[in-house]
C-alpha positions as CSV (number, residue, x, y, z in Angstrom):
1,X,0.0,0.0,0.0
2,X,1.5,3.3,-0.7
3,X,-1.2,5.5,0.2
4,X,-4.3,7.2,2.3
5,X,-6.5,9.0,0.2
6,X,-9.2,11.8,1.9
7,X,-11.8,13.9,0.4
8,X,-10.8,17.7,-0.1
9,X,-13.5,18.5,3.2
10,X,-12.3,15.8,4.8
11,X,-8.6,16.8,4.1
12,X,-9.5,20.3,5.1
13,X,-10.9,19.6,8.5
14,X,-7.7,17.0,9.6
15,X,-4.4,18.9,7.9
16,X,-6.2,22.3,7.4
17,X,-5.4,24.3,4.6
18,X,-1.7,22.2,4.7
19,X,-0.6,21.2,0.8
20,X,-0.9,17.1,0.5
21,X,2.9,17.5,-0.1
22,X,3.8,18.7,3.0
23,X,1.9,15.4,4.9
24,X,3.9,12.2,4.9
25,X,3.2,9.2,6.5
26,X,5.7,7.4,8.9
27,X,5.2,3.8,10.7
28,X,6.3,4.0,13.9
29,X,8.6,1.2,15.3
30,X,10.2,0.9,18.7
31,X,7.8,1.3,22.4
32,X,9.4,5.1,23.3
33,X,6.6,7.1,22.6
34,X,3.8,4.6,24.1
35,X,0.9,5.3,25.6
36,X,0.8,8.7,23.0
37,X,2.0,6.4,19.8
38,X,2.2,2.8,20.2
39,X,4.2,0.9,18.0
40,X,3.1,0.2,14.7
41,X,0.6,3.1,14.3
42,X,1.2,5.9,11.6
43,X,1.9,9.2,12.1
44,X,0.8,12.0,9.8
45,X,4.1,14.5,9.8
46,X,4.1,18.1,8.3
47,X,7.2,18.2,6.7
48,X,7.1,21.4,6.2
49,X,8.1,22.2,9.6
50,X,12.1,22.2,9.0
51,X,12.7,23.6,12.5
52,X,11.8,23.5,16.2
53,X,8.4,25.6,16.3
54,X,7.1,25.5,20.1
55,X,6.8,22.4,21.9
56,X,5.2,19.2,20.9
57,X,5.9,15.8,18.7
58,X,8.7,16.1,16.1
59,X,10.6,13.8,13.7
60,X,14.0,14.6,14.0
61,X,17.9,13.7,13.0
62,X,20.3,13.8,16.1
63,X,24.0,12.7,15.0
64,X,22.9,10.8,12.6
65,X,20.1,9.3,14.4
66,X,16.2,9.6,13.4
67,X,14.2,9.9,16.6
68,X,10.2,10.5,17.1
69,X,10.1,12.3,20.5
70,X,8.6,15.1,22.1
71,X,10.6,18.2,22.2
72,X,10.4,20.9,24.6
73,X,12.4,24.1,25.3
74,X,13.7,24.8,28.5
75,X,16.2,28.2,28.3
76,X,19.1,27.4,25.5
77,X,18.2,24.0,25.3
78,X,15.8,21.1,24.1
79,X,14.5,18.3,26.5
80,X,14.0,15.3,24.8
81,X,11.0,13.4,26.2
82,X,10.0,10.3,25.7
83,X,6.4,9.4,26.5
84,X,6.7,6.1,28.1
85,X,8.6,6.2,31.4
86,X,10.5,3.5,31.1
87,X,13.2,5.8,28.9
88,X,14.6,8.7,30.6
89,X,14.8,12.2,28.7
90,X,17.6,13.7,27.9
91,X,18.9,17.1,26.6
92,X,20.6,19.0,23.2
93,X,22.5,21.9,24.4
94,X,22.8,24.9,22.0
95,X,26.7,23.3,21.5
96,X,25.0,20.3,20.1
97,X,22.0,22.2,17.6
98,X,24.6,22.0,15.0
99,X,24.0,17.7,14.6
100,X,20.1,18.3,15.6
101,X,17.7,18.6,11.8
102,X,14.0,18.8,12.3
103,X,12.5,16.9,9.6
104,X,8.6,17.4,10.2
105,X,6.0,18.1,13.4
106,X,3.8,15.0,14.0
107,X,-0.2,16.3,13.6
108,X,-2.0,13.2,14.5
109,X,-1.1,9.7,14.5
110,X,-3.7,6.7,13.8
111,X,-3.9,3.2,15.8
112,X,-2.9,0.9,13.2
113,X,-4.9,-2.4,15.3
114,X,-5.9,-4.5,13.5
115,X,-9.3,-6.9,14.2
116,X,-9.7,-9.9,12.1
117,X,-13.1,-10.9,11.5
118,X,-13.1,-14.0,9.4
């Protein structure tokens, strides 16, 4: 499958007036974000958020590293959060910014459970 397809109104009312180009889709792997995004579901990303913009969920490069985590400023630096306790935050000091890229802001993500009825 390659892609989700959404009437204009119905496009309207979830990315708002966003170009379809700027939404990708991303399956998310890995347990760090559970309990917001559990593995496996998608999440709809506006890539056309290259940098931080306020706190929230981002898709992001750090050292060469692709993370989903929720970002949060805190004076010259960016706390790293990761919704399910079990992995401890960390921190990108302003020394660091140079190996930290945003790649897009994560808008919604969708439960990709399946039920199997036959």
């Amino acid at each position: 499958m390659r892609s989700i397809e959404y009437v204009p109104d119905q496009a309207r009312v979830i990315f708002g007036n966003r170009p379809e180009s700027s939404v990708k889709l991303i399956n998310v792997r890995g347990d760090s974000m559970e309990g917001t995004i559990e593995p496996g579901d998608l999440i709809f990303v506006d890539v056309g958020v290259s940098v931080f913009d306020g706190d929230g969920i981002y898709v992001f490069n750090f050292n060469g590293d692709m993370f989903v985590k929720r970002l949060q400023k805190v004076k010259s630096q960016l706390i790293v959060i990761s919704d399910n306790p079990r992995y401890r935050e960390w921190t990108i000091s302003e020394e660091e910014m140079h190996m930290f890229h945003v790649a897009g802001r994560v808008m919604l993500s969708q439960s990709q459970q399946f039920r199997r009825h036959g």
